[in-house]
C-alpha positions in Angstrom: 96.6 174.4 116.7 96.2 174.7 113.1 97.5 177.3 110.8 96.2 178.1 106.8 98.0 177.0 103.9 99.3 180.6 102.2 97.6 179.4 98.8 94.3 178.3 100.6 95.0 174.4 100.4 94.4 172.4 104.2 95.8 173.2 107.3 98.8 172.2 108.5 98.8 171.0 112.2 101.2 172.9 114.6 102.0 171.9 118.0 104.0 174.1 120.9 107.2 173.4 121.2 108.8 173.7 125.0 112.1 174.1 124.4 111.8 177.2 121.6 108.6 178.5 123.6 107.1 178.8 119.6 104.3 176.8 117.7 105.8 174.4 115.4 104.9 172.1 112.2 103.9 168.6 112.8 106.8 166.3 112.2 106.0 163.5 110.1 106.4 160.9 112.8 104.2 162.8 115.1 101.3 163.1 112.0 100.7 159.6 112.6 99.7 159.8 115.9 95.5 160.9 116.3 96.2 163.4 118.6 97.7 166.0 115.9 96.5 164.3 112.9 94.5 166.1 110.3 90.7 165.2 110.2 91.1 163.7 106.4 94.1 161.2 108.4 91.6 160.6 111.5 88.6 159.7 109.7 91.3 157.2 107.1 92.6 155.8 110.3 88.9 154.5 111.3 87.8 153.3 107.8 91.1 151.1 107.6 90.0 150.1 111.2 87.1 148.9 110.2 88.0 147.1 107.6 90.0 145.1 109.3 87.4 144.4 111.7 85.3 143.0 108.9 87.7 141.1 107.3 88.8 139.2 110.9 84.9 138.8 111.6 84.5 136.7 108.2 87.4 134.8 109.1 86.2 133.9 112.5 82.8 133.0 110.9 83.9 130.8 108.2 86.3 129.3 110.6 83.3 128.5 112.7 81.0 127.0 110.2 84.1 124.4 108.7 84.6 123.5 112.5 81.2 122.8 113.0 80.6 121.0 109.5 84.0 118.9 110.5 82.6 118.1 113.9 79.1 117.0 112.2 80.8 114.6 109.6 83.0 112.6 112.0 79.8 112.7 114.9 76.8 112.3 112.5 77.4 111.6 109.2 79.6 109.4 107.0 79.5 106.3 109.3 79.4 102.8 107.9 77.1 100.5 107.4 78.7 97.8 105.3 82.0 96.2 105.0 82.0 94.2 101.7 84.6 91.4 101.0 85.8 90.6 97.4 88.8 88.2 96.4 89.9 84.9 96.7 90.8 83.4 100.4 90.2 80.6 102.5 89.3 82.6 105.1 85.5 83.7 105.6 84.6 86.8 105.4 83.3 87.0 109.5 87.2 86.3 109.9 88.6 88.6 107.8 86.1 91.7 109.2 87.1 90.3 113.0 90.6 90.7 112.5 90.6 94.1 110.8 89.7 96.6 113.4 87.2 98.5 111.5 83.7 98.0 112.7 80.3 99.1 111.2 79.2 102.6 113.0 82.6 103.7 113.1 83.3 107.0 110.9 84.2 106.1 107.7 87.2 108.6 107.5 88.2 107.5 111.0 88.7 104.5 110.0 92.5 103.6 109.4 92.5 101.3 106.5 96.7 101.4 106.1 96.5 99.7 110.0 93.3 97.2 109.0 95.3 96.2 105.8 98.5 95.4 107.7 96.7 93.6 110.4 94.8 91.1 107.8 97.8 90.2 106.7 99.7 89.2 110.1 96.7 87.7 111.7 95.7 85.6 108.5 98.6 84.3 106.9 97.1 82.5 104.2 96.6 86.5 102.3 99.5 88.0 100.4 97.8 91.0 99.8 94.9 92.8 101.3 93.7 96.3 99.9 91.0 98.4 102.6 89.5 101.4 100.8 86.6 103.5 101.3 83.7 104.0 99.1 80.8 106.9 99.9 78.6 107.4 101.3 79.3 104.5 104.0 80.8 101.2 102.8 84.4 100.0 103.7 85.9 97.7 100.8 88.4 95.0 101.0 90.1 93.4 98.4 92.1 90.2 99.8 94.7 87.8 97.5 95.3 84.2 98.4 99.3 84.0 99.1 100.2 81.0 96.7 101.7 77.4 98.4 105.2 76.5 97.3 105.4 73.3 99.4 105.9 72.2 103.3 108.7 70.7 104.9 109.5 69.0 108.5 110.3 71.7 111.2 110.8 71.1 114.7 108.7 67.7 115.1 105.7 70.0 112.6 105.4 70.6 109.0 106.1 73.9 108.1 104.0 75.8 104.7 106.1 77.9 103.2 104.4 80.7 100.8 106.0 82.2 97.3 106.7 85.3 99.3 109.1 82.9 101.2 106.4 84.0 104.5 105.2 80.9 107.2 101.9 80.2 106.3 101.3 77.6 108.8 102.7 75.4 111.1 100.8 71.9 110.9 100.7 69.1 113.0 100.5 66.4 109.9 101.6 67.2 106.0 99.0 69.2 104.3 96.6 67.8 101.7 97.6 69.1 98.1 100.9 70.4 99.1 103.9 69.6 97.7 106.9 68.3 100.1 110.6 69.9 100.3 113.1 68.1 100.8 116.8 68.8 101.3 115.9 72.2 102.5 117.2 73.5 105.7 115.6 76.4 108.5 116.8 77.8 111.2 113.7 79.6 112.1 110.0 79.4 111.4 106.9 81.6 112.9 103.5 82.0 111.4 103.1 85.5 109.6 106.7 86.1 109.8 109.7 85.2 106.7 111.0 82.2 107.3 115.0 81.8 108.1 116.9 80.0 106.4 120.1 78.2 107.6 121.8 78.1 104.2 121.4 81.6 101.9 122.4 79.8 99.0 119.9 77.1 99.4 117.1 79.8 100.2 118.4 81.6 96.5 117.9 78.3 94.7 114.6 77.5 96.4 113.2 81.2 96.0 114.3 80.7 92.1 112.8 77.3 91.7 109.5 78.8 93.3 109.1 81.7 90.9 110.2 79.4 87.9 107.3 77.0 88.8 104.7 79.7 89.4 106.2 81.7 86.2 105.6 78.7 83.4 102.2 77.7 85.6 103.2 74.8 86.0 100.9 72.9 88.6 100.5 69.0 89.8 103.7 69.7 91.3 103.7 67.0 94.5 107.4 67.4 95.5 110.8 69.7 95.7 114.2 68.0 96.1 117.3 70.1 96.7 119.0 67.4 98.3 121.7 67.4 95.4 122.3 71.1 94.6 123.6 69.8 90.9 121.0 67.6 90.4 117.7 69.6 91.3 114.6 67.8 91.1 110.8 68.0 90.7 107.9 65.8 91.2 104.8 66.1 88.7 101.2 64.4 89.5 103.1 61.9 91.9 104.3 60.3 88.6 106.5 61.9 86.5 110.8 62.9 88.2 111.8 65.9 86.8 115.6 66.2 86.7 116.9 69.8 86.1 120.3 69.3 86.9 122.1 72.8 87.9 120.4 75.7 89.0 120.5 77.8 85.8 117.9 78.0 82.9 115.0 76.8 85.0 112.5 78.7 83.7 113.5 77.6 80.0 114.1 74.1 81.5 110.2 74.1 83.2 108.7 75.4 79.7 110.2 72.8 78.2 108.7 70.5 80.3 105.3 71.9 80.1 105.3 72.5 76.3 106.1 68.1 76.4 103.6 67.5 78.5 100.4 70.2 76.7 101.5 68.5 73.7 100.6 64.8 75.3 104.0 63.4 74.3 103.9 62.0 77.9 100.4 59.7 78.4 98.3 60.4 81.7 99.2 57.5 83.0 102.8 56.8 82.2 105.6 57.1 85.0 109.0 57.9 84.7 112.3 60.2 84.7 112.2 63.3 82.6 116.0 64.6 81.8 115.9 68.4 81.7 119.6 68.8 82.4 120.6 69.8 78.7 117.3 71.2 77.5 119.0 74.9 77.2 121.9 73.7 75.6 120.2 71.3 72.6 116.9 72.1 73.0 116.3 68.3 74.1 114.4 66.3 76.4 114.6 62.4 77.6 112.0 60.4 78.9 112.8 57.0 81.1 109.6 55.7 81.2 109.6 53.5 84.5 107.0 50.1 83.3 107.3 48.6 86.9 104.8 46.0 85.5 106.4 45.6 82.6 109.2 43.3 81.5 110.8 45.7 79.9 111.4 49.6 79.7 113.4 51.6 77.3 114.4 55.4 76.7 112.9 58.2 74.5 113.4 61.5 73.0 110.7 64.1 74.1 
């Protein structure tokens, strides 16, 4: 029931009240509900309705076409059809595509290239580094770095290669070719892929320091690595030349020295001897023994 407005304006909608036994306003609560709302209120209600059913309709629909365009991608589209090596490695490039777990066919952005990277580098040793990336529309690309050689040494009846990341390279049956020996280093545990254990930490610092020195100054021809004397460290060059660098301080200075002698040919190709680097840092001095084994005579020099 509905009753006029005094001044002509919309109806106010009245229900029966059973407790007065009179007709009564619409409280504001009850207004709400469809059943006494005004026809201005009903016909909101269903506009607002249907608006929302609009607006969850798009969102179904463009729901729909993403999951369908996802689902074509990884089933149809993006999947490779070329795995591309690049970088310097002994390995070939059959070996390095065996061992990574990504195959050709596969969805490229299925393909987990943190995993592939990882398992390059346990399963071939011999790489320090190996970077898997993708590149669109199908092509898998991995970028491998050769792990750099700081010498071999007699393990457990074998020789073990030891890389600059202090990681096993290889355990070989006879010395490597090329490599340069350690001596007077001790282990306590060597596997293939895995860091190597040493059985005296500060050995392992003076090692690890001598390593980087060496590859710091570039310093190559480097046949042998004595720490039998830990104050009287010592370095092979071409099979020819001892280097003695005393303590383990200054070794980079001591090796640049040694480097800077030899660019500048103050040492001949063919000469043999002992070069005293023990006092390079503290007078900038050098002293060469030459060793003339088929010669009478031999005498000492300043570098």
């Amino acid at each position: 029931m509905t009753r006029k407005r005094e001044n002509g304006g919309d109806a106010v909608p009245r229900v029966y009240d059973k407790s007065s036994g009179e007709y009564r306003p619409v409280s504001g609560r009850e207004g709400h509900n469809s059943k006494y709302a005004s026809p201005q209120r009903r016909a909101e209600t269903r506009r607002r309705r249907k608006r929302r059913a609009l607006l969850l309709f798009y969102f179904f629909t463009i729901i729909t076409v993403i999951t369908a365009a996802a689902a074509l991608s990884l089933t149809v589209l993006f999947k490779i059809d070329s795995i591309q090596i690049t970088g310097t490695s002994r390995y070939s490039a059959e070996q390095i595509i065996a061992v990574c777990g990504i195959e050709k066919g596969q969805n490229l952005f299925l393909a987990n290239t943190g995993e592939a990277g990882a398992a390059i580098q346990q399963k071939l040793p011999y790489i320090s580094a190996a970077k898997v990336s993708r590149r669109l529309p199908a092509k898998i690309l991995i970028t491998v770095t050769e792990e750099p050689i700081s010498g071999a040494m007699e393990f457990n009846k074998k020789y073990a290669v030891i890389g600059a990341s202090g990681k096993v390279l290889e355990l070989a049956a006879t010395m490597p070719e090329n490599c340069p020996t350690i001596k007077g280093l001790k282990l306590a545990k060597a596997e293939v892929g895995k860091a190597v254990v040493y059985a005296d930490t500060t050995q392992q610092a003076t090692f690890h320091d001598l390593s980087a020195a060496i590859a710091d100054t570039k310093l190559d021809k480097i046949t042998e690595i004595d720490l039998s004397t830990p104050y009287k460290l010592q370095i092979v060059y071409d099979k020819r030349i001892t280097m003695d660098l005393g303590l383990a301080s200054d070794l980079n200075y001591k090796l640049r020295f040694a480097k800077s002698i030899l660019d500048a040919g103050k040492i001949k190709e063919n000469e043999k001897g002992v070069l005293n680097l023990s006092v390079a840092a503290e007078d900038n001095n050098a002293f060469f023994d030459p060793d003339y084994s088929t010669s009478p005579s031999s005498s000492s020099q300043a570098a």
